[in-house]
Structure formats: C-alpha cells, structure tokens
N, CA, C and O of each residue as an XYZ file, in Angstrom:
796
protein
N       6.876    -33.682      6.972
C       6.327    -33.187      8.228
C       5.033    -32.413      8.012
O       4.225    -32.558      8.929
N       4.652    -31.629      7.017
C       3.705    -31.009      6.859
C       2.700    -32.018      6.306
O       1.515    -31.719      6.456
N       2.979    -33.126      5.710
C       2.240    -34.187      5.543
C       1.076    -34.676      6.434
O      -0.139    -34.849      6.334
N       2.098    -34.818      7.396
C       1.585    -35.400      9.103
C       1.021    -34.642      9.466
O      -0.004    -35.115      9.957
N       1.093    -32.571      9.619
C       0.572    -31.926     10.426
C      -1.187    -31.847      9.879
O      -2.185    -31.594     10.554
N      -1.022    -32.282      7.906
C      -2.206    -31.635      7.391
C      -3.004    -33.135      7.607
O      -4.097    -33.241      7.050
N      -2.542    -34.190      8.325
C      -3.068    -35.368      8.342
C      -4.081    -35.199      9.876
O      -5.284    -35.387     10.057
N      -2.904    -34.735     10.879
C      -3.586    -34.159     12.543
C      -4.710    -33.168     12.056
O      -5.603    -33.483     12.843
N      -5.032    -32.566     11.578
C      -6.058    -32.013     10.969
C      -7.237    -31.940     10.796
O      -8.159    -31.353     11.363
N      -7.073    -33.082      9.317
C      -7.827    -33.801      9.034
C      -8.547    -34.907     10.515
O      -9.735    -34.960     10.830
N      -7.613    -35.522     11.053
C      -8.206    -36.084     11.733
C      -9.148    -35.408     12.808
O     -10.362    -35.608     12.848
N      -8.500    -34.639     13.618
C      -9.501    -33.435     14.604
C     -10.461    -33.252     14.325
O     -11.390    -33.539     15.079
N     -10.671    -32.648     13.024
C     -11.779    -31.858     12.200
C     -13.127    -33.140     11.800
O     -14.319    -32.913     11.594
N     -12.389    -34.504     11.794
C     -13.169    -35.999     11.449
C     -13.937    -36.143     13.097
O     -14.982    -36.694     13.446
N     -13.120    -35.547     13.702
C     -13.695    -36.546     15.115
C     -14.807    -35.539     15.902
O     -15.713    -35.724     16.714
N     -14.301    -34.518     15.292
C     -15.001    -33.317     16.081
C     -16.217    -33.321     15.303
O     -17.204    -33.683     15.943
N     -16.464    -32.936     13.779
C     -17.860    -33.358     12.883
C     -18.217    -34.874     13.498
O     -19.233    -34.890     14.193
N     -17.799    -35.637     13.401
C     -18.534    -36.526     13.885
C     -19.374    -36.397     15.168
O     -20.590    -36.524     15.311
N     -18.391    -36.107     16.083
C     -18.947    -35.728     17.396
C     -20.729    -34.821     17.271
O     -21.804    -34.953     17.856
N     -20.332    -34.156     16.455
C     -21.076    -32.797     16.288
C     -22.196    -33.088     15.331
O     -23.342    -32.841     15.707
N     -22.042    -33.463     14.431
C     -23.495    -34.404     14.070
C     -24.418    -35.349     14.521
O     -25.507    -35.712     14.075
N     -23.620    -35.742     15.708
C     -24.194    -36.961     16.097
C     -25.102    -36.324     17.385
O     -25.978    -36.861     18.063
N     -24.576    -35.071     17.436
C     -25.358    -34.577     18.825
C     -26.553    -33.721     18.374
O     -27.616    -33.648     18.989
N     -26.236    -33.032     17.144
C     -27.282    -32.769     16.582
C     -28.494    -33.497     15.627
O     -29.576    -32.964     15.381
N     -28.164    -34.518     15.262
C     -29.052    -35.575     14.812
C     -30.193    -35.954     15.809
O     -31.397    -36.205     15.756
N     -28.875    -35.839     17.053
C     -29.584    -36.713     18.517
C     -30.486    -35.856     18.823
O     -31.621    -36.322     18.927
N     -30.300    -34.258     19.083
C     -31.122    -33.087     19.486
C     -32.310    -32.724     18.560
O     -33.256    -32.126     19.073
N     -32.347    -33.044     17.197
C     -33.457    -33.187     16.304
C     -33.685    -34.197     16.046
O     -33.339    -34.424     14.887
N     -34.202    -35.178     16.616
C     -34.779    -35.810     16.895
C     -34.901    -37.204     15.869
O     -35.649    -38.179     15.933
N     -33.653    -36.773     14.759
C     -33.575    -37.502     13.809
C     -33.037    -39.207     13.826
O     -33.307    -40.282     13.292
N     -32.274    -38.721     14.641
C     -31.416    -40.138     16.042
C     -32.622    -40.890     16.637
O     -32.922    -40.239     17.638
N     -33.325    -41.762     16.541
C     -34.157    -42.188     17.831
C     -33.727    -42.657     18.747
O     -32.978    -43.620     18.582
N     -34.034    -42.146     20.215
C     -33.427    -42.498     21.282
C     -33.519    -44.412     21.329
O     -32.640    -45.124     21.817
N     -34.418    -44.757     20.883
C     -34.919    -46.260     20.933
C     -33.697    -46.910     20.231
O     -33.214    -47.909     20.763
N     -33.122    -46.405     19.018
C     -32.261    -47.060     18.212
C     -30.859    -46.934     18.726
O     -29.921    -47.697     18.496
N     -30.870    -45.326     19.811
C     -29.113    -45.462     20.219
C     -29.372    -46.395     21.221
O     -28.347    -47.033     21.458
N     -30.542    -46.821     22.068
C     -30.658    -47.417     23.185
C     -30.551    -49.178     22.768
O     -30.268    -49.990     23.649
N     -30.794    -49.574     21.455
C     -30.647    -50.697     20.961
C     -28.800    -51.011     20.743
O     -28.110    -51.960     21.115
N     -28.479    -49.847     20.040
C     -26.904    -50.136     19.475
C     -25.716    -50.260     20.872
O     -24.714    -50.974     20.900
N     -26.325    -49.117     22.193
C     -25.769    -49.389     23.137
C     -25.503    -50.672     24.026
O     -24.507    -51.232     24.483
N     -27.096    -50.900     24.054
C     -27.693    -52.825     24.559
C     -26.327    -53.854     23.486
O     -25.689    -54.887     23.690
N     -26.385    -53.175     22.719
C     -25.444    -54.546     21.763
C     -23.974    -54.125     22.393
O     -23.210    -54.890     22.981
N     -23.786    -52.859     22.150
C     -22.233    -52.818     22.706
C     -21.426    -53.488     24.035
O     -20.395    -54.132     24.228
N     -22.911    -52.749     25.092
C     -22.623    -53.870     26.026
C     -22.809    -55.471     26.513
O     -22.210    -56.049     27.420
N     -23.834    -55.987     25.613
C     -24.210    -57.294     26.101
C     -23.520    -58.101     24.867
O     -23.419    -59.303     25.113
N     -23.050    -57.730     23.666
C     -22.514    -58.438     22.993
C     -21.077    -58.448     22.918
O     -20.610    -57.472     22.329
N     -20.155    -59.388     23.407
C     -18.592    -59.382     22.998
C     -18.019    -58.814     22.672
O     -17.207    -57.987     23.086
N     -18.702    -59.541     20.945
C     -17.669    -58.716     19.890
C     -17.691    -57.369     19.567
O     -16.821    -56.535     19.316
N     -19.244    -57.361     19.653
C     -19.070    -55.804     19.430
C     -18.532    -55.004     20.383
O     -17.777    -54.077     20.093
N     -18.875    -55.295     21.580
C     -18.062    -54.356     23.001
C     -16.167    -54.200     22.364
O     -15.610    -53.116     22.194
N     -15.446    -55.721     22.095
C     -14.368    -55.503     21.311
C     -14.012    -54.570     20.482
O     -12.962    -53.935     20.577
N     -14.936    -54.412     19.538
C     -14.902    -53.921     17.839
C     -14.691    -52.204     18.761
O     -13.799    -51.380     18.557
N     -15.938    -52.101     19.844
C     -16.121    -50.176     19.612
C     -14.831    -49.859     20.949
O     -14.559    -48.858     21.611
N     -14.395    -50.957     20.911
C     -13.097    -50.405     22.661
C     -11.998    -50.221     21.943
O     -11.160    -49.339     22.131
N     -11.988    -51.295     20.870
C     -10.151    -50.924     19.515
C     -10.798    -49.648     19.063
O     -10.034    -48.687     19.156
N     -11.777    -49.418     18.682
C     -11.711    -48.101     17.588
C     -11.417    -46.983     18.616
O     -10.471    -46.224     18.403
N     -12.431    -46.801     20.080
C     -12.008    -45.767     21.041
C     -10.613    -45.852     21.089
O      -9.971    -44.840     20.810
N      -9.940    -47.050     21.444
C      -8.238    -47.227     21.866
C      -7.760    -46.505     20.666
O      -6.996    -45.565     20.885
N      -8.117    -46.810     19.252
C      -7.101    -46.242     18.254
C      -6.886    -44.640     18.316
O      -5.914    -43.883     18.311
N      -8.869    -44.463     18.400
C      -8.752    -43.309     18.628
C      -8.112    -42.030     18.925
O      -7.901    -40.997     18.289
N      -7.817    -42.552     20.398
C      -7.087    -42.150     21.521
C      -5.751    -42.329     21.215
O      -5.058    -41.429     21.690
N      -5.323    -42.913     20.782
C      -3.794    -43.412     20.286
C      -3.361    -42.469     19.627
O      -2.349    -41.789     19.795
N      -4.573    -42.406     18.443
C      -3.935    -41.467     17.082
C      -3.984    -40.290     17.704
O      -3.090    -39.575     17.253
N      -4.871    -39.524     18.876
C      -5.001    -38.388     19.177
C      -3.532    -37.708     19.734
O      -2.838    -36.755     19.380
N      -3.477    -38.460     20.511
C      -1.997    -38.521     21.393
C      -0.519    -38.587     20.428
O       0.494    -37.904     20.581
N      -0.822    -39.777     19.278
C       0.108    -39.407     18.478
C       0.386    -38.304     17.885
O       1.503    -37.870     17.605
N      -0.534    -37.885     17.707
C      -0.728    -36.497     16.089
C      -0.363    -35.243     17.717
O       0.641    -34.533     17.662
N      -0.955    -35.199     18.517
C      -0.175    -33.792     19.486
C       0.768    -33.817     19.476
O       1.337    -32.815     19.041
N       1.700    -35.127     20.007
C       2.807    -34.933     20.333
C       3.870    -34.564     19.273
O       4.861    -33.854     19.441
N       3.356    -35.357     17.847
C       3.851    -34.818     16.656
C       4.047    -33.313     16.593
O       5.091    -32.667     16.684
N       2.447    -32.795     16.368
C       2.290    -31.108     16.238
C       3.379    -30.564     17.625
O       4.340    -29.805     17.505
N       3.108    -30.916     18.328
C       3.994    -29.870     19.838
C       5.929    -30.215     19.210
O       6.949    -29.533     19.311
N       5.723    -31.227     18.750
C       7.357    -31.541     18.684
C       7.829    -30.504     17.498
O       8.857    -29.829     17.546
N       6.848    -30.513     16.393
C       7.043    -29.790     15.119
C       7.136    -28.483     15.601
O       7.805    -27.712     14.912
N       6.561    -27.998     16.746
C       6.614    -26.689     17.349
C       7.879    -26.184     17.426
O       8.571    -25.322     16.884
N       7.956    -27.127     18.405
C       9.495    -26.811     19.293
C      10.699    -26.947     18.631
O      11.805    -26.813     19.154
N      10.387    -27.321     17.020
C      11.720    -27.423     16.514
C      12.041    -26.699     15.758
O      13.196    -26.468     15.401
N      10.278    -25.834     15.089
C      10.491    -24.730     14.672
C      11.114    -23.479     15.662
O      11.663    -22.482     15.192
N      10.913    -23.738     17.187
C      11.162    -22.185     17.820
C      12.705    -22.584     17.726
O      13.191    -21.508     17.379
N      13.456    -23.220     17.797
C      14.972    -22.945     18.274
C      16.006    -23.246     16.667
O      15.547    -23.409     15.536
N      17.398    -23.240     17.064
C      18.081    -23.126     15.975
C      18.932    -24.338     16.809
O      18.814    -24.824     17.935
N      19.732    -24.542     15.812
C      20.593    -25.768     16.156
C      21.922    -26.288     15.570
O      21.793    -27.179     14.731
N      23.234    -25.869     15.877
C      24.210    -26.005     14.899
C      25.361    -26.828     16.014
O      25.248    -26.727     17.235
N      26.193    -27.445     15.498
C      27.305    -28.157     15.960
C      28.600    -27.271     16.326
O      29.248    -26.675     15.465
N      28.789    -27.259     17.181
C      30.761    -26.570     17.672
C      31.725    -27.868     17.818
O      31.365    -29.039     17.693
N      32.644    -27.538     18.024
C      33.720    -28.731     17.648
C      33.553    -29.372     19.488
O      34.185    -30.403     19.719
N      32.954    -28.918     20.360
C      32.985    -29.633     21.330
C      31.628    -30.137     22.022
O      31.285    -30.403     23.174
N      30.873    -30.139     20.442
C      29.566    -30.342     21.285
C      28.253    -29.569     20.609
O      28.372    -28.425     20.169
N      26.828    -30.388     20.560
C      26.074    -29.568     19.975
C      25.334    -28.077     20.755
O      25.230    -28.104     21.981
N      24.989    -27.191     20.217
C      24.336    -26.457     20.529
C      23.006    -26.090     19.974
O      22.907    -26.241     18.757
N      21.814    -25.578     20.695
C      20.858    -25.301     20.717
C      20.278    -23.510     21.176
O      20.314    -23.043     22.314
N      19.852    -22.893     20.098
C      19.452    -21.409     20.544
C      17.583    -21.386     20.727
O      16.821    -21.832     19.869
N      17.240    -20.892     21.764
C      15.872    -20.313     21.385
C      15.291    -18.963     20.653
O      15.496    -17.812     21.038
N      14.696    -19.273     19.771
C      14.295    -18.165     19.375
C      13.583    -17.065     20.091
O      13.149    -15.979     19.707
N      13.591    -17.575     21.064
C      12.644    -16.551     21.969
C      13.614    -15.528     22.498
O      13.268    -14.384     22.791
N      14.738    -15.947     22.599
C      16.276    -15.505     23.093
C      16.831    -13.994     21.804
O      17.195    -12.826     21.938
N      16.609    -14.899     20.704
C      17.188    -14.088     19.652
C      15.813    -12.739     19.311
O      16.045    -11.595     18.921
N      14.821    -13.169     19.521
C      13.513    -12.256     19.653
C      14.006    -10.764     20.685
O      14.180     -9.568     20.452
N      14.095    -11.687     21.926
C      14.460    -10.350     22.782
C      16.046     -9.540     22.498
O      16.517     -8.586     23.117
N      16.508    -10.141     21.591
C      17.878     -9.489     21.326
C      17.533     -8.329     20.101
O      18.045     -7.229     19.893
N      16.484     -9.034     19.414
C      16.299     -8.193     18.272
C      15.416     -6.514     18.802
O      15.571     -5.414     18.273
N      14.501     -6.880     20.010
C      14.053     -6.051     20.848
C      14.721     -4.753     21.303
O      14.324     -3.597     21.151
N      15.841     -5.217     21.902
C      16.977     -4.729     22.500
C      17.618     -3.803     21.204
O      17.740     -2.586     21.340
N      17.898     -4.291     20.312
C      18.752     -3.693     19.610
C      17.841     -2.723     19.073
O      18.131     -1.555     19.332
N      16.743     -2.937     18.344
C      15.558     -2.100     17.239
C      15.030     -0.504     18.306
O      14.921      0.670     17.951
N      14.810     -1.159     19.653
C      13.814     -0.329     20.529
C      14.991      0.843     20.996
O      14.679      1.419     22.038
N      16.037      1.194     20.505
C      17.179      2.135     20.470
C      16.807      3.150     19.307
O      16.952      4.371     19.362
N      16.403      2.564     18.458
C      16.111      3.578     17.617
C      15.242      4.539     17.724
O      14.105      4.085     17.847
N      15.317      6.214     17.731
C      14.350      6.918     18.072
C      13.044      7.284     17.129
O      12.353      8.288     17.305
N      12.830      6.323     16.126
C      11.361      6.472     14.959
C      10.859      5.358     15.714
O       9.776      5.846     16.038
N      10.866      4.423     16.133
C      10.392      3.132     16.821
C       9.327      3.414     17.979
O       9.668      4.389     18.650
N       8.456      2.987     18.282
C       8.088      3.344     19.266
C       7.363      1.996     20.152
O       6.830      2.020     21.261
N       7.552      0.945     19.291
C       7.146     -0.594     19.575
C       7.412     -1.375     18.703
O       7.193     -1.178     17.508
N       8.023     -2.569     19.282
C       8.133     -3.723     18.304
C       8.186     -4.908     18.906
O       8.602     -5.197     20.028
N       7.515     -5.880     17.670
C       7.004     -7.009     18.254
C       7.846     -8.037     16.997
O       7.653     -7.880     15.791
N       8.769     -9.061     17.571
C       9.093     -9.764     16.814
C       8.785    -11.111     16.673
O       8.264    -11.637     17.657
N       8.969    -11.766     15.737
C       8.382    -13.258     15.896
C       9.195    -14.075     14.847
O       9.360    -13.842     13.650
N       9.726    -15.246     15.735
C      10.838    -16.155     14.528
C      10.213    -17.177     14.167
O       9.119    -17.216     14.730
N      10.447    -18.308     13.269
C      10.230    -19.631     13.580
C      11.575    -20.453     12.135
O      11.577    -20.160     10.940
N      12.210    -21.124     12.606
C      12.897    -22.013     11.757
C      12.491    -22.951     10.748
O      11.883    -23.902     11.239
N      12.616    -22.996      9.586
C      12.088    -23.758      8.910
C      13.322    -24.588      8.030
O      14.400    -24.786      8.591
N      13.127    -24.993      6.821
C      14.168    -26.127      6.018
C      14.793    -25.081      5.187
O      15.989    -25.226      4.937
N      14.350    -24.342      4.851
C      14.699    -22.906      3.757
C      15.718    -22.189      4.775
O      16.943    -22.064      4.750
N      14.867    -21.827      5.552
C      15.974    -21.344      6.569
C      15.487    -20.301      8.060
O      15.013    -20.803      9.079
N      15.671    -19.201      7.925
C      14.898    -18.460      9.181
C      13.743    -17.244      8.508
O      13.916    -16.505      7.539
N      12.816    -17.336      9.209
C      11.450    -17.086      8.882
C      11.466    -15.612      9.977
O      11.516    -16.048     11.128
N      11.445    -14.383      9.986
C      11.690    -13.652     10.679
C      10.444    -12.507     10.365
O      10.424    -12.132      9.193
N       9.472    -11.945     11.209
C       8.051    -11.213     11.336
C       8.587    -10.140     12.613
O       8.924    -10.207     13.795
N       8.465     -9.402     11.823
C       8.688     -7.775     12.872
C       7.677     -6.563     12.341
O       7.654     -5.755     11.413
N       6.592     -7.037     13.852
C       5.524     -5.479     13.647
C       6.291     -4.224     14.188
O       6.933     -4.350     15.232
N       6.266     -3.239     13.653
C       6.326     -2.203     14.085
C       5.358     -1.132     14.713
O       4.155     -1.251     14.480
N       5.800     -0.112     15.482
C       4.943      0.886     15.877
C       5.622      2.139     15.308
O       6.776      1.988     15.711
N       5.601      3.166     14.684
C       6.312      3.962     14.448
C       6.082      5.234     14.932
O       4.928      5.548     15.227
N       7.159      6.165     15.088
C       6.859      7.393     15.438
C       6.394      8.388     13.357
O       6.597      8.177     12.161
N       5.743      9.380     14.244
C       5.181     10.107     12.922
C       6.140     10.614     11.825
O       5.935     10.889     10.643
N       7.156     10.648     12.519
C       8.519     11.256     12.081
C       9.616     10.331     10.783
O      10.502     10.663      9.995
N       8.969      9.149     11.134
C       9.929      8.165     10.220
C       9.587      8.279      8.575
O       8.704      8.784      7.882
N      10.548      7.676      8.416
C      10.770      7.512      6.611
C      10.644      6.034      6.202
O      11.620      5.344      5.908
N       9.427      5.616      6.204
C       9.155      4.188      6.406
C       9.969      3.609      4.938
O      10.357      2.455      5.123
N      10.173      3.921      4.108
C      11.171      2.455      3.231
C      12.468      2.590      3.709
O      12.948      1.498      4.013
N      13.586      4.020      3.976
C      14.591      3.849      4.179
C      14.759      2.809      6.221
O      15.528      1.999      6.738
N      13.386      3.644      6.664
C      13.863      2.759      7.729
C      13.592      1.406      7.758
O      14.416      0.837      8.473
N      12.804      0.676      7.293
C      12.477     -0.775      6.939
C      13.649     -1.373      6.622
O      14.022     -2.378      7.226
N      14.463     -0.732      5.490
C      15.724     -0.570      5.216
C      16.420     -1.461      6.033
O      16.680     -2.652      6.207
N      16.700      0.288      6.681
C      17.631     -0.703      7.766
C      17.416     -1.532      8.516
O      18.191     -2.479      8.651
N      16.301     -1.405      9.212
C      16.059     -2.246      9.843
C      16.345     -3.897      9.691
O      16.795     -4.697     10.512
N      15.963     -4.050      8.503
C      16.182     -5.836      7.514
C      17.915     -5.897      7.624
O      18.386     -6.957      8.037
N      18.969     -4.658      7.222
C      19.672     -5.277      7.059
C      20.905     -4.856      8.710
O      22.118     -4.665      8.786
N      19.861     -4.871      9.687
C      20.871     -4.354     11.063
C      20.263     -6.105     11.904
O      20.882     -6.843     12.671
N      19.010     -6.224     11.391
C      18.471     -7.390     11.987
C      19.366     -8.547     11.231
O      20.148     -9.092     12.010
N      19.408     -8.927     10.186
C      20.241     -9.741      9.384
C      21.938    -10.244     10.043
O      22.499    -11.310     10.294
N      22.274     -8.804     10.116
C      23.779     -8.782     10.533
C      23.967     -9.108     11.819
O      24.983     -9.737     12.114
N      23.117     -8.775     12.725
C      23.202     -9.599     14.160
C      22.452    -10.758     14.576
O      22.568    -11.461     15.580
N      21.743    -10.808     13.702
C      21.690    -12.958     13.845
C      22.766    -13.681     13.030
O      22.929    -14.894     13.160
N      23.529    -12.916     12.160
C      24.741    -13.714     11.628
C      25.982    -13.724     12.917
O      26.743    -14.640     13.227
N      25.833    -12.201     13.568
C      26.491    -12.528     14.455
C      26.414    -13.122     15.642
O      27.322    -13.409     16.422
N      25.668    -13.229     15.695
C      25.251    -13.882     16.840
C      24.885    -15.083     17.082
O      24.833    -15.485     18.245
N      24.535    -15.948     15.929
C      24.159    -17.441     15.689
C      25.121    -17.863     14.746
O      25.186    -19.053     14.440
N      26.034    -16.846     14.147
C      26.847    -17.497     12.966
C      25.897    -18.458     11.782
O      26.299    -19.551     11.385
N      24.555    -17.815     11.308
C      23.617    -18.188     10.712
C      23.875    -18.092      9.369
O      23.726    -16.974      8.873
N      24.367    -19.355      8.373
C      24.743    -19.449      6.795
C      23.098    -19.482      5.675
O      22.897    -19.118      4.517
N      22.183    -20.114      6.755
C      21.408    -20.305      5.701
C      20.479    -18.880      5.012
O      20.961    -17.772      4.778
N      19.317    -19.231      4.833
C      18.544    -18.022      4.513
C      17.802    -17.312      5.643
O      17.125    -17.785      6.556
N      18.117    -16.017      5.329
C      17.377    -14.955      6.509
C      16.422    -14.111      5.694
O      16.807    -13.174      4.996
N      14.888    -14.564      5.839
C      13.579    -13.848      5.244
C      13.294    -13.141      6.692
O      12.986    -13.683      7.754
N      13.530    -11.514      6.340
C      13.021    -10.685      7.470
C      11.788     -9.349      6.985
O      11.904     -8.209      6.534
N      10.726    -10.161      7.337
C       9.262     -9.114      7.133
C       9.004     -7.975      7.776
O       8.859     -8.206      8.977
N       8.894     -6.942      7.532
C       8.528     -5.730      8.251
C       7.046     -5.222      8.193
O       6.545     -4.657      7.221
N       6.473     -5.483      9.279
C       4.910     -4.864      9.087
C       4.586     -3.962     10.018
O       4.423     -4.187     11.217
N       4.486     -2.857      9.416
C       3.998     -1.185      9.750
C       2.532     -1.215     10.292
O       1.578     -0.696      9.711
N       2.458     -2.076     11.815
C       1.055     -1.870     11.753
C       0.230     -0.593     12.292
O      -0.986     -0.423     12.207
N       1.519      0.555     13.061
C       0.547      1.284     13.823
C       1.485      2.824     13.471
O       2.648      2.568     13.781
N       1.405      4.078     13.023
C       1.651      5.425     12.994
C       1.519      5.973     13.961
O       0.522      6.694     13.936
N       2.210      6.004     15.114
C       1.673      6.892     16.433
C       1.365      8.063     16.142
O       2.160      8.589     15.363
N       0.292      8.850     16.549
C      -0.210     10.165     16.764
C       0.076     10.838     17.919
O      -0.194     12.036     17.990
N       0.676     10.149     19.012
C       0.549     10.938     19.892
C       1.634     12.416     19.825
O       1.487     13.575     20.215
N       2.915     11.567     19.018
C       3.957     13.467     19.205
C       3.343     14.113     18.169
O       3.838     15.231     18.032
N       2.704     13.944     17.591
C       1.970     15.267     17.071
C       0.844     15.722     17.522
O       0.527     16.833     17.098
N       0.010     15.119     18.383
C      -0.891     16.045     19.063
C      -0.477     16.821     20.100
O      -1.071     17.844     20.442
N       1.037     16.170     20.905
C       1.514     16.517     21.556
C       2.405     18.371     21.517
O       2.683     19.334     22.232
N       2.524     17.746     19.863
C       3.213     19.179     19.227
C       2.435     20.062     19.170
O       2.826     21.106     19.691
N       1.254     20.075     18.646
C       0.069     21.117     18.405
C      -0.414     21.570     19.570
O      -0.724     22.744     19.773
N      -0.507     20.525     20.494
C      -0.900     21.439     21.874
C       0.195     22.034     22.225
O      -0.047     22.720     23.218
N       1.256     22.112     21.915
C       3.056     23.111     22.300
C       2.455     24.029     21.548
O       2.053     25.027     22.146
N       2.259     23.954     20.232
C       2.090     25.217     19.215
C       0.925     26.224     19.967
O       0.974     27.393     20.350
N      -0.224     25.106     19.986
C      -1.402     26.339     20.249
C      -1.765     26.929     21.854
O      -2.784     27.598     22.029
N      -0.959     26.654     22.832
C      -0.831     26.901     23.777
C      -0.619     28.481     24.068
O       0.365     29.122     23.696
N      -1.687     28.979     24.778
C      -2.154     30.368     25.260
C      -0.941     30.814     26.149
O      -0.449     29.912     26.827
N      -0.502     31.788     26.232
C       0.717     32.360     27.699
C      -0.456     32.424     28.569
O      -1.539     32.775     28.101
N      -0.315     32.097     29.846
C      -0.957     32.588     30.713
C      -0.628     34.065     31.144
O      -1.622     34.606     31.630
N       0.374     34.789     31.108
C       0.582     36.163     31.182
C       1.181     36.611     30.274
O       1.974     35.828     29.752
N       1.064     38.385     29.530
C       1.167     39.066     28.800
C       2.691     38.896     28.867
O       3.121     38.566     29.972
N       3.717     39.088     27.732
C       4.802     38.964     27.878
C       5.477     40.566     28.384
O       5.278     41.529     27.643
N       6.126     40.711     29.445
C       6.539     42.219     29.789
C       7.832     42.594     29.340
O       8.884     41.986     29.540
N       7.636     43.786     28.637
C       8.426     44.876     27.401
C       8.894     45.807     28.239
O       9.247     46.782     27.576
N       9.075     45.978     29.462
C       9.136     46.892     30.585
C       8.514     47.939     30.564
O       7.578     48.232     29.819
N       9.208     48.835     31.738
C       7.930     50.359     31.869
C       8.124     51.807     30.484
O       9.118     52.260     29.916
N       6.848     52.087     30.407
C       7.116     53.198     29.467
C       6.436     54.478     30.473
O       5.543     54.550     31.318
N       7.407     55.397     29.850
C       7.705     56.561     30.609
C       6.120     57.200     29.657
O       5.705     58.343     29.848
C-alpha cells in the first residue's frame, strides 16, 4: 500500500511539473507560439494524432481518479479499527476513541488542553497526544501516566491485542496560574487593616 501511495505521488508531482514548465517555457518565450500553434493544427486536423493525445488525456484522468480513490480509501482505513464478534463484524472510529481519550485526560487537574490524534496501521495503533500543561505538573511522572491510563482504556474499550505506540508531546507550559498567583501575592489592600481603638 505504501507502494501505491509513493507511486500517487510521483505521479501528481509528474503532471503538475509538467504542467508548470510548460507554462513557463510558454511565458519565456522559449515555447514559440508558432510551434504550439503547429502541434495543435496536427492534433486537430490529424486522426491519429487527435487519437494518440485523447488516450493519453483519458489515461491521464483515469490514473488520477485511480490513485485518489486509492489515497482516500488508505485514509479511511487508517482512521477506524476493525475486529470480528461472534455475531457479526464490527467497525470503531477513531475519531470516537479520540473523544473518549479527551474525556478521560481533560479530568486531570495539570492538563489544561489536549489534542489527540490516532491512525491504525499493520504494527498496530499509532496514538499522538499534544498536551497543554498547567505550571504545576511533573512532566515524566505525568506522561507516565498518562501512556499507561490511555493504553488501559483502549484495551478496554476496543478489547485491542495488538500494539499500542502512545506519544506524548508537551507542546505548551501555561503561564497563566502563575501570573495569576503573583498578581494574588502582590496585590495592595485597598484599606489599612483595623487593630481597633487605642485609648
């Protein structure tokens, strides 16, 4: 499959340079308009050639259509999971198990955002979790857990045997409860505190 995807590729990247040289050749002047105006005259007034350049557009177009539907299918088979019950197959989206992982992580009070992202592969489940953290956390023990609370509820929850690779990326340290704290700390009384009356 990755064969095919690095083949859709290749091809895009062929049709699009082509495209793209040919317009710039044309725009510097290197193209003579006289000579595309000759090769066109043949395409249309000659047969075979009108034949020859309508299969290559048709293949074209063929292969284009083939190679998407490939890539979109390869998509969609990475987002979901897929296992057999004794009465029938079943199908999970990962988008499903994403917002579960949401649900469960965004309870924790060091958290302050998280963004998860799955995709299925032959190895097994491919699992990407950014974090936002509060200032307060203990980033290896909580990574920690995190890998192994995420682990244990896609086993439970998908009854998942194969491999579970779960990434943790620390992209953001919130600042805000500590500026929040310092303005608590350095905060003026607006009135003198009263010790009552002295005689």
């Amino acid at each position: 499959m990755w064969l095919m995807t690095r083949i859709a590729i290749l091809f895009y990247i062929f049709v699009i340079w082509t495209t793209g040289i040919s317009v710039m050749l044309f725009v510097a002047h290197v193209l003579d308009l006289q000579t595309l105006e000759q090769v066109l005259n043949m395409v249309y007034f000659d047969p075979q050639s009108g034949t020859i350049a309508g299969l290559c557009a048709g293949v074209i177009m063929f292969m284009s259509f083939l190679l998407a539907r490939l890539i979109y299918g390869r998509r969609q088979m990475e987002r979901t999971i897929a296992f057999e019950n004794p009465h029938g197959g079943v199908t999970v989206s990962l988008t499903a198990l994403e917002d579960l992982i949401k649900r469960l992580i965004v309870q924790v009070p060091e958290v302050k955002e998280i963004r998860p992202y799955m995709i299925a592969t032959r190895k097994g489940l491919e699992v990407d979790i950014k974090l936002t953290l509060r200032h307060e956390a203990n980033i290896p023990e909580l990574t920690a857990r995190f890998q192994d609370l995420v682990r244990r509820k896609i086993e439970e929850s998908v009854g998942m045997e194969g491999k579970i690779n779960i990434r943790v990326h620390v992209v953001k340290i919130s600042l805000e409860d500590i500026k929040a704290h310092k303005k608590d700390e350095f905060t003026v009384p607006t009135q003198a505190p009263f010790h009552g009356y002295r005689s």
